[in-house]
C-alpha positions as CSV (number, residue, x, y, z in Angstrom):
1,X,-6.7,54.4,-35.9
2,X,-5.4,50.9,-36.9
3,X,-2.7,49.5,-34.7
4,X,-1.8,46.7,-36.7
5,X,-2.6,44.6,-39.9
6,X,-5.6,47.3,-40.4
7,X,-3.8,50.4,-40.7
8,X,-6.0,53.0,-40.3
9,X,-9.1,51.2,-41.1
10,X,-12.0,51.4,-38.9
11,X,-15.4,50.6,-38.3
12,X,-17.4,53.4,-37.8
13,X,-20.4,52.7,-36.0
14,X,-23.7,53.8,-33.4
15,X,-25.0,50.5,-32.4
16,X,-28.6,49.2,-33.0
17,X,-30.3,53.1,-34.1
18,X,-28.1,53.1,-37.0
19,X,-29.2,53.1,-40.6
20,X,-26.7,51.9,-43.3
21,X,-26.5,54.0,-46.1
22,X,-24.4,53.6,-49.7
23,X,-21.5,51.0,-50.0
24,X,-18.0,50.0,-48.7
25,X,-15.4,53.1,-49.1
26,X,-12.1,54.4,-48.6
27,X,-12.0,56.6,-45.4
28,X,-8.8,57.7,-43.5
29,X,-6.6,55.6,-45.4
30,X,-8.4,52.9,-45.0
31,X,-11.6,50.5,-45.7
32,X,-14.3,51.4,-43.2
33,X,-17.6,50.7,-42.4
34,X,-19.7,54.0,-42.2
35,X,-23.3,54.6,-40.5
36,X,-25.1,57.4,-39.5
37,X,-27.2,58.1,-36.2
38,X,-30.1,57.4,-35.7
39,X,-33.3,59.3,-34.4
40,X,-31.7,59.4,-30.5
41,X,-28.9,61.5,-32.3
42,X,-29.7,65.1,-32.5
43,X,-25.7,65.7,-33.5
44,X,-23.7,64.4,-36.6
45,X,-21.5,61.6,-35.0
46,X,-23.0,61.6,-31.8
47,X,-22.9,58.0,-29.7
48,X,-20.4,56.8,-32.5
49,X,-17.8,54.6,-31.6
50,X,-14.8,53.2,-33.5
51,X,-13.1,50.4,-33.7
52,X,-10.0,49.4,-35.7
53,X,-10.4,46.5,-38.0
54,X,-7.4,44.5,-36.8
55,X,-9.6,44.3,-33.8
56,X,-12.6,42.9,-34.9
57,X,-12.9,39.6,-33.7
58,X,-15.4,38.0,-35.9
59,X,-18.6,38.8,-38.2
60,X,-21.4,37.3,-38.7
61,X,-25.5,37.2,-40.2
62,X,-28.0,38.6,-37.3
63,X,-31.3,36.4,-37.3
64,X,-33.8,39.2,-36.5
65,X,-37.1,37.2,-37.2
66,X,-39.3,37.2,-34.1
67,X,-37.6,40.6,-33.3
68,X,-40.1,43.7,-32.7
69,X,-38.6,46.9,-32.9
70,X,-40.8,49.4,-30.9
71,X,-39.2,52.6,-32.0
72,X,-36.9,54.9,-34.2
73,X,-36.3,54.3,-38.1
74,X,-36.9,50.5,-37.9
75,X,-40.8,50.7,-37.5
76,X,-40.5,51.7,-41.3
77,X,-38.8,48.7,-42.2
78,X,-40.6,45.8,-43.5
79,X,-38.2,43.0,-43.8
80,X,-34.9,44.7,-41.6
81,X,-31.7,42.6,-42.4
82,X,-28.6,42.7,-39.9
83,X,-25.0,41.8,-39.3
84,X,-23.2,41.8,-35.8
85,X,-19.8,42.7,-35.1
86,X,-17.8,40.8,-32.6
87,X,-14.9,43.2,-31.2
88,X,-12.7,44.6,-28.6
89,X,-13.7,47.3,-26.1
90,X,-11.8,48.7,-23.7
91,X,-12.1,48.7,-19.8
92,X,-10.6,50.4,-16.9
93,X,-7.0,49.0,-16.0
94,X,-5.8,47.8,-19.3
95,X,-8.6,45.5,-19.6
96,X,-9.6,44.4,-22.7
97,X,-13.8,43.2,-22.9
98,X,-15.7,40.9,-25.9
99,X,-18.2,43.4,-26.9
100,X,-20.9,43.1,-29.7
101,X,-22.3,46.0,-32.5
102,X,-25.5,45.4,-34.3
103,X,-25.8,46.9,-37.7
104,X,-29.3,47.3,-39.4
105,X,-30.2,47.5,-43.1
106,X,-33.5,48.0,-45.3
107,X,-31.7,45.4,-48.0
108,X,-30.5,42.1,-47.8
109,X,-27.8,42.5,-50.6
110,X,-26.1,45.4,-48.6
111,X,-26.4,43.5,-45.6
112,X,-24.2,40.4,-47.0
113,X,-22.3,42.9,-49.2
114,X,-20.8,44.4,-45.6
115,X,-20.3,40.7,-44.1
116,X,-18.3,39.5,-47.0
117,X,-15.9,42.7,-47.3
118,X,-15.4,42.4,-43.7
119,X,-14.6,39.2,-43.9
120,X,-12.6,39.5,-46.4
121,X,-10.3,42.4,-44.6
122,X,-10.6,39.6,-41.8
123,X,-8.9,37.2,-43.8
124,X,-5.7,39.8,-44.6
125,X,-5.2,40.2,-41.3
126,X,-2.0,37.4,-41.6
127,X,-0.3,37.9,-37.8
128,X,-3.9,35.6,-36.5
129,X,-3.7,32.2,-35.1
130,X,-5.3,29.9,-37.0
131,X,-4.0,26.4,-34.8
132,X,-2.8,26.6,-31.6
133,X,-1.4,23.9,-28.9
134,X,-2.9,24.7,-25.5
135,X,-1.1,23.4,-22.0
136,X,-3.6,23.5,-19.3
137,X,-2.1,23.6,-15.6
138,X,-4.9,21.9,-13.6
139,X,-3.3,22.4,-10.4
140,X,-1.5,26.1,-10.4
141,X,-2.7,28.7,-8.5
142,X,-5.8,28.0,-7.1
143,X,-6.7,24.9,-9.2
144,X,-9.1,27.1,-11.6
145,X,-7.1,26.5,-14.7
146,X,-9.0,24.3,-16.8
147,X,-12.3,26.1,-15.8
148,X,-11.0,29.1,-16.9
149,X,-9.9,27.9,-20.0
150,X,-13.4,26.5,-20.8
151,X,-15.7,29.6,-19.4
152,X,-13.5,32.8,-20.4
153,X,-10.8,31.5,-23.5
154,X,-12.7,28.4,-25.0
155,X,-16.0,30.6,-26.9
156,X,-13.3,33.4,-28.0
157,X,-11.3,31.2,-29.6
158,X,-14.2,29.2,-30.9
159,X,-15.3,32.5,-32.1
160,X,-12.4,33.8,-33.9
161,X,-12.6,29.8,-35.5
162,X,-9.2,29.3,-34.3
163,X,-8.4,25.4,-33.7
164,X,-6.9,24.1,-30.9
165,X,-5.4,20.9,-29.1
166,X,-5.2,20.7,-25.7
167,X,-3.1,19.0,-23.3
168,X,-4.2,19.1,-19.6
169,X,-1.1,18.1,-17.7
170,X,-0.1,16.0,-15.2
171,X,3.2,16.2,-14.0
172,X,5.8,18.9,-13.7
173,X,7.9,19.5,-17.1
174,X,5.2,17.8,-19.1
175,X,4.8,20.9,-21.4
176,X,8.5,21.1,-22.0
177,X,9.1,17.9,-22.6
178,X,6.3,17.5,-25.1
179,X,7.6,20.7,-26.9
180,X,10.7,18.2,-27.5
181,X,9.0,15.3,-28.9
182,X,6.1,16.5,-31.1
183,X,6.1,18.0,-34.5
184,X,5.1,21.9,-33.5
185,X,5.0,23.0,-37.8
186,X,1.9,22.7,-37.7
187,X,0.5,25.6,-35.1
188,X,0.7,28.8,-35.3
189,X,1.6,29.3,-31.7
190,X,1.5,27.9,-28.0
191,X,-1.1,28.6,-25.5
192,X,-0.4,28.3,-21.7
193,X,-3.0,28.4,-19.4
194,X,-1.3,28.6,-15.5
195,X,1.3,30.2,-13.6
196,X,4.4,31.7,-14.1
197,X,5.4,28.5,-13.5
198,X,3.8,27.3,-16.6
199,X,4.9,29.9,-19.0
200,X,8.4,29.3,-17.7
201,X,8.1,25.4,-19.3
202,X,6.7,26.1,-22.2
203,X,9.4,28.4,-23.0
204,X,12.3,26.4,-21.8
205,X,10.6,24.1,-24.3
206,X,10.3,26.0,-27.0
207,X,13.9,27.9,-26.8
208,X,15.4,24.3,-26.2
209,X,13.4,22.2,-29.0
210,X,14.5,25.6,-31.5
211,X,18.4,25.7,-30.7
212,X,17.9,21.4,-31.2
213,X,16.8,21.8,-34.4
214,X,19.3,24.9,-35.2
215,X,22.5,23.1,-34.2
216,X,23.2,25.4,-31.8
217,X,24.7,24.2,-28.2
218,X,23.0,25.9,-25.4
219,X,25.4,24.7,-22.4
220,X,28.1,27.2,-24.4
221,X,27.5,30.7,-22.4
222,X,28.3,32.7,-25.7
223,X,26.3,30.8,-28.1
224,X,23.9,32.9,-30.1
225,X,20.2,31.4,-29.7
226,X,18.0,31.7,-32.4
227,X,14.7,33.0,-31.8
228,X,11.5,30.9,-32.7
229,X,9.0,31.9,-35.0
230,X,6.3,30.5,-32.6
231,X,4.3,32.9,-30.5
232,X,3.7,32.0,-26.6
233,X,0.4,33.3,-25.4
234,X,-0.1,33.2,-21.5
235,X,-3.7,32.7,-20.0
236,X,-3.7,33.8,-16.3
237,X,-4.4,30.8,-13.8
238,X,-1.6,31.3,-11.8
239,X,-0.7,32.8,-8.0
240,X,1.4,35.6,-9.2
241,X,1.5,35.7,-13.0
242,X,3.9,38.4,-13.2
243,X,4.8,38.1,-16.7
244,X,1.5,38.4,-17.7
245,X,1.1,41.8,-15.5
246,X,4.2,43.4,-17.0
247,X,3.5,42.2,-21.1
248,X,-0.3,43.5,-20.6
249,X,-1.0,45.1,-18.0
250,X,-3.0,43.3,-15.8
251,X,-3.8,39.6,-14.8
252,X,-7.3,38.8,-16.6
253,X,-7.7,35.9,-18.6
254,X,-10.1,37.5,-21.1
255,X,-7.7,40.3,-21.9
256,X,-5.1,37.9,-22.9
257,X,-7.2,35.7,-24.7
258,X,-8.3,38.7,-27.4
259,X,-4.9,39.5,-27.5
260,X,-4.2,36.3,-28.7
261,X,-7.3,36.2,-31.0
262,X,-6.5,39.2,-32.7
263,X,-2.8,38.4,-33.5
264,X,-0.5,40.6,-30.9
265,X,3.0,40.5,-31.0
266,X,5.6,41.3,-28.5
267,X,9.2,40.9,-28.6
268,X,10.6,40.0,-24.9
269,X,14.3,39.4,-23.8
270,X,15.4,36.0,-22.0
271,X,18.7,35.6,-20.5
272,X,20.4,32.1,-20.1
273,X,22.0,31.3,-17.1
274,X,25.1,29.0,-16.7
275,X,27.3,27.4,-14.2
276,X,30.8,25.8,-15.7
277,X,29.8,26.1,-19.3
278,X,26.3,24.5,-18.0
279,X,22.9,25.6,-18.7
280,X,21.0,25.9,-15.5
281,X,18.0,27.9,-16.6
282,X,16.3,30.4,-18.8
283,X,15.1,33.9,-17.1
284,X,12.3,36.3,-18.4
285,X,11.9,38.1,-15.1
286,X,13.4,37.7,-11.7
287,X,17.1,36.2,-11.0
288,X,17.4,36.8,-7.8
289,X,19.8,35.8,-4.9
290,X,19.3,36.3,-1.3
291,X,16.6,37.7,0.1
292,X,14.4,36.4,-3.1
293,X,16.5,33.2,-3.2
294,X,16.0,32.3,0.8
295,X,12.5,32.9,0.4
296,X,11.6,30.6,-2.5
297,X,14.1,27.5,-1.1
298,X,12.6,27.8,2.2
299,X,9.1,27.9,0.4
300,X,9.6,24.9,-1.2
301,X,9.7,23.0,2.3
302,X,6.2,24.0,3.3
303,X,4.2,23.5,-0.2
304,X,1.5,22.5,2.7
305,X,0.8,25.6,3.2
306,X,-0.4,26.8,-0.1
307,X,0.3,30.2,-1.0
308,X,0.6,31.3,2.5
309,X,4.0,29.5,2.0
310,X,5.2,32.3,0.2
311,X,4.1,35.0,3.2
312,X,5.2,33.1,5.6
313,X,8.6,32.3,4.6
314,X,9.0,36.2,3.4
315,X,8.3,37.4,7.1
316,X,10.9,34.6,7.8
317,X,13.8,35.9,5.4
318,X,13.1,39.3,6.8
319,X,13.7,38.5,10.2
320,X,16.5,36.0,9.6
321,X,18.6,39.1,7.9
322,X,21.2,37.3,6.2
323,X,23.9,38.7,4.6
324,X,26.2,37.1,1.7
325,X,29.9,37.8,0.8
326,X,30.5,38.4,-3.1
327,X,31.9,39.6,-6.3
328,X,29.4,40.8,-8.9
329,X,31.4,41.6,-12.7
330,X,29.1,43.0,-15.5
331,X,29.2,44.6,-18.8
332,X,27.2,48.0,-19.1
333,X,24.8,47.7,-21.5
334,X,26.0,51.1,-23.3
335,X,23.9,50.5,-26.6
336,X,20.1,50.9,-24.5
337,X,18.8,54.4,-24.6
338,X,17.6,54.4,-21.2
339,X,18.3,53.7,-17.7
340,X,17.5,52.4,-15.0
341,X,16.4,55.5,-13.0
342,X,14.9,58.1,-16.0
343,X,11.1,57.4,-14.9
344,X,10.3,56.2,-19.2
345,X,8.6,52.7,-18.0
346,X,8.1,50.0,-20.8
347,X,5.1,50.7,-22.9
348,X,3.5,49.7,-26.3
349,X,5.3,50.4,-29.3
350,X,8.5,51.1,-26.8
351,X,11.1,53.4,-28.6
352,X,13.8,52.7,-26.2
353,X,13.7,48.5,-27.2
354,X,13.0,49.7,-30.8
355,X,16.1,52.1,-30.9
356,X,18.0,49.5,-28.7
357,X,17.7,46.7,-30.2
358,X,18.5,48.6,-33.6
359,X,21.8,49.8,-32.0
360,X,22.9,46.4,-30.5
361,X,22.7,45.1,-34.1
362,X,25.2,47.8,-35.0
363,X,27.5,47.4,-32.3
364,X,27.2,43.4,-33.0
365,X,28.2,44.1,-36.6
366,X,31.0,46.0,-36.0
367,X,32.8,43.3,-33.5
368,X,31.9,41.1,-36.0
369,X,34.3,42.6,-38.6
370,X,36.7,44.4,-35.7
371,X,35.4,47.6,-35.5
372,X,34.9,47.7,-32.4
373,X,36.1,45.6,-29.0
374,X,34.4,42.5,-28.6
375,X,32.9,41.5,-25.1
376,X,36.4,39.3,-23.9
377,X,38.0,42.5,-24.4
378,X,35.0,44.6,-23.4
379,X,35.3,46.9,-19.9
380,X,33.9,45.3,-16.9
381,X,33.1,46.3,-13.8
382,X,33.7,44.6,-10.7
383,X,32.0,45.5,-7.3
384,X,32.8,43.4,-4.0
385,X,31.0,43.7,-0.6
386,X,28.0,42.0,1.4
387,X,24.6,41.7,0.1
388,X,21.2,41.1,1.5
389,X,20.1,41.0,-2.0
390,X,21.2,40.9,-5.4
391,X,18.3,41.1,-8.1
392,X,18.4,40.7,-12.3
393,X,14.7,41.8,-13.6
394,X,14.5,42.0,-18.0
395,X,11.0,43.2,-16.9
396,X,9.5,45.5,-14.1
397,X,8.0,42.3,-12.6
398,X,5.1,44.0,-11.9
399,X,2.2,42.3,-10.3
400,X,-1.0,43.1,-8.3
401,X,1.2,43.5,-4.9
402,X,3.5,45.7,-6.7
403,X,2.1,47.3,-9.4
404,X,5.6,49.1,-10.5
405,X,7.5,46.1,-10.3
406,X,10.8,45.7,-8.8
407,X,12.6,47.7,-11.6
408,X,9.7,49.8,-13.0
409,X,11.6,51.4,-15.9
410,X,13.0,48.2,-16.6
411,X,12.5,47.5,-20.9
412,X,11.0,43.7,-21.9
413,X,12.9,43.8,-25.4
414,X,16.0,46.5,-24.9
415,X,18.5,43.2,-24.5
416,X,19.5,44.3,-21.1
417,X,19.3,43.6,-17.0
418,X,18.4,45.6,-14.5
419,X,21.0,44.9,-11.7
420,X,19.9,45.9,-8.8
421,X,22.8,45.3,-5.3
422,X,21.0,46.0,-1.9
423,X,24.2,46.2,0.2
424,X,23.8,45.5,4.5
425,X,21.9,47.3,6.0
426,X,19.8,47.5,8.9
427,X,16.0,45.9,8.9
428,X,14.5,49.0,9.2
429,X,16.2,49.9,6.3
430,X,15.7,47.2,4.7
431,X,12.3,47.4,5.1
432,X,11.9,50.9,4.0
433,X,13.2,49.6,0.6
434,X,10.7,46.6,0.3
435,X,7.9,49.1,1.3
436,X,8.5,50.9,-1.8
437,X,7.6,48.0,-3.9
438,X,4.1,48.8,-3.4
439,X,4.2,52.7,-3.6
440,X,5.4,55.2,-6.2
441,X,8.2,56.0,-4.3
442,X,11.4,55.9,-6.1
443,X,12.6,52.6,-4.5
444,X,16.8,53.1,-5.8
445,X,16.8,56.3,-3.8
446,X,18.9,54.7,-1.2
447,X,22.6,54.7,0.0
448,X,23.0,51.4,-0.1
449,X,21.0,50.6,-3.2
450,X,22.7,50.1,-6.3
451,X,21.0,49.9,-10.0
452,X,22.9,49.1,-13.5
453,X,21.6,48.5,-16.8
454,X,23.6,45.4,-17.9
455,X,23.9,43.0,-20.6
456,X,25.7,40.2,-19.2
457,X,27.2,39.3,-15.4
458,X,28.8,37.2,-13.5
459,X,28.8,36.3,-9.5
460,X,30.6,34.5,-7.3
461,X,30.1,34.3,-3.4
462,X,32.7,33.8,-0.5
463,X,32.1,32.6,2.6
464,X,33.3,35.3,5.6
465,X,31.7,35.4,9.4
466,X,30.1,38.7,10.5
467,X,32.1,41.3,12.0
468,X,29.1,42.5,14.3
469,X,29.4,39.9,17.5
470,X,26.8,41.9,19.2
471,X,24.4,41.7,15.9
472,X,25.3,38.0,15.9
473,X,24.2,37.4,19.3
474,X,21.1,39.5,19.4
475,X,20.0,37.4,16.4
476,X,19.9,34.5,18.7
477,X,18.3,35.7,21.0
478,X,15.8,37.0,19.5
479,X,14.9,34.8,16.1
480,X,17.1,31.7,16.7
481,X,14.2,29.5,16.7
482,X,12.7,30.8,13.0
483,X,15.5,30.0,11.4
484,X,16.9,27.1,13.0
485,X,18.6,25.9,9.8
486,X,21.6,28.3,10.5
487,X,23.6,28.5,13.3
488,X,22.9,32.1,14.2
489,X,21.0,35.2,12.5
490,X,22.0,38.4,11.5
491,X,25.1,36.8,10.2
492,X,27.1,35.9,7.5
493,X,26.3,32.2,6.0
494,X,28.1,30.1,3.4
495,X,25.7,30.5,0.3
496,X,22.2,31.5,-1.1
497,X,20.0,30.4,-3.4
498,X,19.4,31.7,-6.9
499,X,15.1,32.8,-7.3
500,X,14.9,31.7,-11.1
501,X,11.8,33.2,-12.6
502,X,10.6,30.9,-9.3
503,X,12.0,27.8,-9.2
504,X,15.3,27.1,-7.2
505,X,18.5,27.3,-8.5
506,X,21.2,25.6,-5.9
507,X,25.0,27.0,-7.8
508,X,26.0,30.2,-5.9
509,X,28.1,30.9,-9.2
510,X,26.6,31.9,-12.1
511,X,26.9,33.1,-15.4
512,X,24.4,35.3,-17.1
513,X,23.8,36.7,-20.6
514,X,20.8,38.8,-22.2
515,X,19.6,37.4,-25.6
516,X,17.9,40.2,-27.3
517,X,14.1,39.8,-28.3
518,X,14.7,36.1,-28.5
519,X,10.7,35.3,-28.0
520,X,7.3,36.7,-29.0
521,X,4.2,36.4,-26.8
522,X,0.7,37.4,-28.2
523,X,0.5,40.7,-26.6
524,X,1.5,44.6,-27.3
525,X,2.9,45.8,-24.2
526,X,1.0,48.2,-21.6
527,X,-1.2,50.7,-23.3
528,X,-0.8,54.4,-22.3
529,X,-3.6,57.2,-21.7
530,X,-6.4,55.6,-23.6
531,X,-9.9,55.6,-21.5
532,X,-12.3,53.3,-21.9
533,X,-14.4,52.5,-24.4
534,X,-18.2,53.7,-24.3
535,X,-19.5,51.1,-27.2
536,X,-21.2,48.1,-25.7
């Protein structure tokens, strides 16, 4: 049953009416702790539970003096010794609990035999944090970071006697810039406890402090990054925190902090983004221009308004309606084993970023010694026209509005894009398509909806006025005074704005290039078809 580090060791086990018999043994290839049931159990195995070593969180001596045990096989025992597990249980919605087993014994030598073999299998376990570096946002979201940190993550890790330091910022790009100046050998990972907008600079940090000490230029679009050996683990404080949602599943702090705890590991994708052999920005999930740009620049002006900013200035974009004039040139991504529209969403143990990744690395090598073309000789295609949107997701950017994400077959660590062109069209349309965010509608099944699996792209925009007079001058009639910093709606402008994993990015032109698997968060990916667990 072991998922990692354990194999298929587990701990077999019926809670408090259990009686420990004989010694630590070989089960199911594997160490395992084995008990019986108690008097309750009329049936060999029944109200067992088990639970795979590699996610155990801790061990330790139970002081039952002063206990009184009214019933069952204890009333027999004199001088009852105990030990209690400290492990994960499962919950509804990829939830992940801190549950507790109690283990009785008639002898105090079995009882501390048990503790130290467990600890010792503990102590294998390698992929666990022993130091960390926590970044506390104080003021994302709703302000509740640091009280989150100290209620839900703090006694886990405490727990799990993992170490930490923490740094409770106080200005934006704190966290990154720290990442620069400080000597990061020492930890065995980097905690962020916030927003998207948190995780975002601790991994610009990390990514730029690694290529720093590498030698490798980032502003050159076709350098090849090397990844870091430093895990980034993401506590939840934030208003969206979509990367959290698509790497686990859900949004809850105490979920992500036991994935941390026990060691996870998940390989994600990041693409770089560049404007005249410039780095702008790293992205893990949305690049988007248009619709998704306008809203986030225009958000920006009313920070007043909280998170209602982001509502408000989405009805606004909707009704403004603007169109943009460009060329988009991309590279298939022809070594992934999916696509965009097959239905196979991103899961735990993922076969298509295993087998993609696997068959990248071949097609790298044979470029490498002329095999094979190399991307400036590669075949691109171009596609021209007007856009109300033009998104890039290397995740399904799920969240709790949208639990299947914009692209919800979209692969974390595949080392591809989805690129996804929403030509003009009208509102109604348009808002047909955004209505399918939030249901399990196929949201591509459009006429004017285009999806590629990509690996690199390019855009440039070009200013034209809108054919449709009439269009034109309805717009002003009828929304001129929402969006009063154009000239007219339902037209043509200049330029948009690029939505970069949130944060603004002004150049129209970009550059932008997958980097295969070039981080690792504490987490496994989005478990499938397991049901909760009934242990307590």
């Amino acid at each position: 049953m072991g998922r990692r580090g354990g194999g298929a060791a587990a701990l077999s086990a019926v809670g408090e009416a259990a009686a420990l018999r004989g010694e630590p043994g070989a089960r199911a290839g594997g160490t395992a702790l084995v008990a019986e049931p108690g008097a309750r159990s009329r049936r060999p195995g029944a109200d067992a539970c088990s639970v795979p070593v590699s996610e155990i969180i801790a061990v330790e001596e139970t002081d039952v003096h002063g206990k009184h045990h009214s019933s069952g096989k204890w009333q027999k025992m004199e001088k009852p010794y105990a030990f209690t597990v400290h492990c994960v249980k499962r919950a509804r919605r990829h939830r992940w609990k801190w549950a507790q087993v109690t283990f009785w014994c008639p002898e105090e030598q079995l009882c501390h035999l048990w503790l130290q073999t467990l600890r010792e299998m503990l102590e294998k376990l390698t992929s666990r944090p022993k130091h960390l570096l926590v970044f506390i946002n104080p003021f994302g979201g709703k302000g509740q970071g640091k009280r989150i940190y100290e209620r839900k993550v703090a006694p886990l890790f405490t727990l799990a006697s993992i170490t930490t330091d923490i740094i409770v910022t106080e200005h934006a790009n704190q966290a990154k810039e720290t990442l620069y100046e400080i000597n990061i050998d020492k930890y065995d990972g980097i905690v962020c406890v916030g927003g998207d907008g948190m995780f975002s600079e601790v991994l610009h940090g990390l990514i730029g402090r690694t290529q720093r000490s590498a030698g490798v230029d980032q502003n050159h679009p076709r350098a090849v990054l090397v990844p870091s050996s430093l895990r980034i683990g993401i506590i939840p404080a934030g208003s969206t925190d979509c990367v959290c949602y698509s790497t686990v599943g859900t949004s809850d702090a105490e979920t992500s902090a036991l994935h941390i705890v026990v060691g996870d590991s998940l390989a994600m994708d990041v693409s770089s983004v560049h404007h005249n052999s410039t780095l702008l920005r790293y992205s893990v999930s949305l690049l988007g221009y248009g619709f998704y740009g306008d809203i986030i620049k225009d958000s920006e002006k009313k920070r007043w308004l909280g998170l209602a900013r982001y509502d408000f200035s989405g009805l606004k974009t909707f009704l403004s309606h603007h169109c943009y004039e460009g060329t988009v040139s991309f590279l298939p991504a022809q070594h992934t084993v999916g696509s965009p529209r097959d239905g196979k969403p991103c899961r735990a143990g993922c076969f298509v970023c295993r087998q993609s990744k696997q068959q990248l690395e071949e097609e790298q090598k044979k470029a490498l010694y002329g095999l094979e073309a190399a991307e400036d000789v590669e075949e691109w295609q171009v596609v021209c026209g007007k856009f109300l949107a033009i998104n890039a997701t290397n995740m399904s950017c799920a969240c709790r509005r949208s639990p299947r994400g914009l692209s919800p077959a979209a692969h974390l660590g595949d080392g591809s894009s989805d690129l996804i062109l929403i030509r003009k069209c009208s509102r109604f349309n348009f808002l047909r398509f955004l209505i399918r965010h939030t249901n399990q509608q196929d949201q591509f099944d459009f006429t004017f909806v285009e999806v590629y699996r990509v690996k690199k792209f390019q855009f440039t925009s070009k200013h034209v006025e809108d054919e449709d007079s009439d269009l034109k001058e309805e717009g002003k009639k009828r929304f001129g005074h929402i969006c009063s910093s154009h000239p007219s709606c339902c037209c043509a402008v200049s330029n948009s704005s690029w939505n970069c994993d949130g944060e603004v990015l002004h150049s129209p032109a970009i550059e932008v290039r997958v980097h295969c698997q070039l981080v690792r968060l504490f987490a496994r990916g989005i478990e499938e078809n397991l049901k909760p667990d009934s242990h307590s």
